[in-house]
C-alpha positions, 0 to 999 in steps of 0.5 A: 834635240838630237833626234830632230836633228838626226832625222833632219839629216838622215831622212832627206839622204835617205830619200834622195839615194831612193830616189836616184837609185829608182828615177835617176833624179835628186830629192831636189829635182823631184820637189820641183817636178812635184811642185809643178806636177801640183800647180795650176796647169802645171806652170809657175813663176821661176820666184814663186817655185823657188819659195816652194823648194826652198831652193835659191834662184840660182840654184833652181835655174841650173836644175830647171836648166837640166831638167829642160835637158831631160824634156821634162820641164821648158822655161816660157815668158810669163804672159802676164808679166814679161819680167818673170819666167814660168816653168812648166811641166811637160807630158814628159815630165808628168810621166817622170813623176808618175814614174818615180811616184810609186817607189817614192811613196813606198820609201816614204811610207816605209821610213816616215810612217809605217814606225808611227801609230795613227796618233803619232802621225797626227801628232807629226802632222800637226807638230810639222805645219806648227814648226813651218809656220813659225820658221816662215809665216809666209810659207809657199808649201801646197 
């Protein structure tokens, strides 16, 4: 229990310090850059990406919110439903993201993977898609 634990911890704080020393952004602004940057023309409703980052609706408006500063995401009306907002990733925001990627990749390789043999990684790949499951059944998670 304690090393799940501690990599709960220390691994998500090591990821974000990585990702503001080399792309001066949160692991949280990068899971919602990511997300769109994955999503169908790069556009999704503010609920539905928050059900992706595991952020609150809050939370995810005042990153958006900054994010918009940036020029790296814009809010628009939902066309097919004018109760919702999408987010959509600008050109901007894509070159962010491909930008922060290569560090991003490398810290993550360096700190998840290269410590694990090829068995272990499927372990852990199996083990994790197990553990998502059950804590949320209705996962959003690409």
């Amino acid at each position: 229990m304690g090393a799940l634990a501690g990599m709960m911890m220390k691994l998500p704080a090591a990821l974000d310090t990585q990702l503001q020393r080399d792309a001066q952004l949160t692991l949280f602004e990068s899971s919602v850059l990511s997300a769109l940057a994955m999503a169908e023309q790069h556009t999704l409703t503010m609920s539905h990406l928050a059900a992706i980052v595991n952020g609150s609706q809050s939370r995810l408006s005042n990153v958006v919110k900054q994010l918009a500063k940036h020029g790296w995401v814009r809010r628009e009306p939902c066309p097919g439903n004018r109760r919702y907002t999408n987010a959509v990733l600008t050109d901007t925001g894509s070159e962010k993201v491909a930008a922060a990627a290569p560090e991003h990749v490398s810290a993550v390789r360096r700190l998840v993977f290269d410590p694990l043999t090829d068995q272990q990684i499927a372990a852990l790949r199996e083990i994790g898609d197990r553990i998502v499951n059950r804590v949320d059944p209705d996962s959003q998670w690409p």
